[in-house]
C-alpha positions in Angstrom: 0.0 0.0 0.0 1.5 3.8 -0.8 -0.3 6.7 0.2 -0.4 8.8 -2.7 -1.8 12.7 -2.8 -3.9 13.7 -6.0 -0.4 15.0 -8.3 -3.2 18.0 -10.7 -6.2 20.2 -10.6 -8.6 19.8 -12.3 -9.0 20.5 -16.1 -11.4 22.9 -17.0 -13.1 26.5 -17.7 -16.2 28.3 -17.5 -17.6 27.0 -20.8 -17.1 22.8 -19.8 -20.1 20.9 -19.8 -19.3 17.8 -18.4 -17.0 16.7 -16.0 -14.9 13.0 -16.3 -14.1 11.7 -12.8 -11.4 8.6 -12.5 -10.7 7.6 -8.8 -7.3 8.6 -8.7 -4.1 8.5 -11.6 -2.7 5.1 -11.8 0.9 4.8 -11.3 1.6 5.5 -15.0 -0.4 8.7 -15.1 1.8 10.1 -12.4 4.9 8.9 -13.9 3.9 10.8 -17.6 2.6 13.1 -15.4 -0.7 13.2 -17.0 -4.4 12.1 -16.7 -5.0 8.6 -18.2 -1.6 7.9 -19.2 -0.5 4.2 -19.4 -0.4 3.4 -23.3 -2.8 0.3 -23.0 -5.8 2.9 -21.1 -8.4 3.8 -24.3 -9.4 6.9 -22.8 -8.8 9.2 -25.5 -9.2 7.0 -28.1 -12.9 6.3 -26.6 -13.6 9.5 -26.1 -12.1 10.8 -29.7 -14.7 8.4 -31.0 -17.4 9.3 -29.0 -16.6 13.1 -30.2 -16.3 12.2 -33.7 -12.9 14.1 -33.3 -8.9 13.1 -33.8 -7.0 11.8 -31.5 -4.9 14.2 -29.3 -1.3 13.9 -29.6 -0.1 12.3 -26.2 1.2 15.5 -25.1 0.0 17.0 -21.5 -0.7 19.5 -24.1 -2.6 18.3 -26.8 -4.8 16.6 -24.7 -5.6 19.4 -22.1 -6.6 21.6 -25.6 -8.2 19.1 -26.6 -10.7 18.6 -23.5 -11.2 22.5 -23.2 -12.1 22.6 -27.1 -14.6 20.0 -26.8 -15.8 21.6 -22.6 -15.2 18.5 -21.0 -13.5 19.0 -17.4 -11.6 16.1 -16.2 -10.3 15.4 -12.4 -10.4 12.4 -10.0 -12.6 11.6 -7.4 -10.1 11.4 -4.4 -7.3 14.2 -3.4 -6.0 11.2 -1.7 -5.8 7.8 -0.5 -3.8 4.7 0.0 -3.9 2.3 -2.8 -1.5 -0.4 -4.1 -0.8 -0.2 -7.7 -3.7 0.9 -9.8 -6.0 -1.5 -8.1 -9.3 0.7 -7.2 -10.4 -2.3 -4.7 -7.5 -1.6 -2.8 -8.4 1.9 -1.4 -8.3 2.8 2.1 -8.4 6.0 3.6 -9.9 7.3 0.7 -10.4 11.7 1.1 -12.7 13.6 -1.5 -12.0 16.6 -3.9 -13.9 19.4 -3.1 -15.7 20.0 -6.7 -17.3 23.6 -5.2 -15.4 25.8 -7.6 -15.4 23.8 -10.7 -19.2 23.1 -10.3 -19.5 27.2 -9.5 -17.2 27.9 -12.5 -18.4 26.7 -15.3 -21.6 25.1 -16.9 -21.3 21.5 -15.9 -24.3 19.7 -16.6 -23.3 16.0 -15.9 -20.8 14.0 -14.0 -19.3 11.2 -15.4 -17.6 8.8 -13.6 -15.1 5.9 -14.9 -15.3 2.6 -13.6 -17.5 1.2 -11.0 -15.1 2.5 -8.1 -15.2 5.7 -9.3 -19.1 5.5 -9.1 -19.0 4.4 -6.0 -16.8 6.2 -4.5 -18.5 9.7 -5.8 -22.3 8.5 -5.1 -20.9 7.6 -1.9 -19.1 10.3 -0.4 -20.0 13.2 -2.5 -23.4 12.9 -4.2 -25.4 14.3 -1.2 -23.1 17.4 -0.9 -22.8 18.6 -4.7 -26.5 17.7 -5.5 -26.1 15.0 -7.8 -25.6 11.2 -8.8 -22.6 10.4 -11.1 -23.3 8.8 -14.5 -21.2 5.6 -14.5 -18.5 5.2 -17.6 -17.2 1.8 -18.2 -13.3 2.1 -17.1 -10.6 2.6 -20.4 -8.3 0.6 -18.2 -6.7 -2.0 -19.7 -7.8 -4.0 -16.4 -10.9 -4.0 -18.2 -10.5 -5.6 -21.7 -13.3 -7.6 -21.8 -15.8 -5.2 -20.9 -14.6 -3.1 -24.1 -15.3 -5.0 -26.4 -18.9 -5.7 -25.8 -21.4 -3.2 -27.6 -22.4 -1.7 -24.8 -19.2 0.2 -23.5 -19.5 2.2 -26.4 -23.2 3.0 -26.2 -22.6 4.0 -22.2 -19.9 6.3 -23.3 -22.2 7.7 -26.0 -24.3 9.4 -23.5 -21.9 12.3 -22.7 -22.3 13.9 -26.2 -26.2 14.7 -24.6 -24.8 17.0 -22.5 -22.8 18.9 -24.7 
């Protein structure tokens, strides 16, 4: 087990629509430094499809222009925990983000969550104080192969473009 500190803030601005929640960066993301890092997650692949848009270049970069183009906001559910590895049903001591200012900032309309500890974690801990369930997002992980390829992860990831 490592106890590990959310590394970002959030991505956004006043025009995002939606907001992406993961539980916290696997150890890949921090090492790139980025959200959704490790090579094998189909995170913006998925959501380059969904968007009927190119794939960013993976740059910190590309893909922070590339969220703020199409007003998504993305951040994690936790500012901290302990967890070992990337394994979600390992955390303990799990402590929320505060999601005040990005929900007071900008026109978020839904909150997507990726993965069912994600969900769970959010509906849990922070539903009741921002007002509203999260919309569960089949993970991108590559923990989750098998779950990709049925029909259904796209059509569940389809439902963002309602919101923006």
């Amino acid at each position: 087990m490592e106890y590990i500190e959310h590394p970002w803030d959030a991505i956004y601005n006043k025009e995002s629509k939606i907001l992406i929640l993961g539980s916290m960066p696997s150890p890949k993301s921090r090492e790139v430094n980025f959200y959704y890092g490790h090579p094998q997650n189909i995170f913006w692949k998925t959501l380059a499809q969904v968007l009927e848009d190119d794939e960013p270049e993976n740059s910190p970069d590309a893909r922070r222009e590339f969220l703020i183009k199409n007003k998504i906001a993305v951040w994690d559910v936790l500012a901290s925990c302990e967890i070992k590895g990337a394994r979600d049903e390992s955390i303990k001591n799990a402590k929320v983000n505060d999601f005040h200012d990005i929900l007071n900032n900008s026109k978020i309309k839904a909150i997507f969550t990726t993965g069912k500890a994600a969900t769970e974690l959010f509906n849990k801990k922070c539903s009741e104080r921002v007002g509203r369930e999260a919309i569960y997002l089949p993970s991108t992980s590559p923990a989750n192969r098998a779950q990709q390829a049925k029909s259904e992860f796209m059509e569940k990831w389809r439902q963002i473009k309602l919101y923006l």
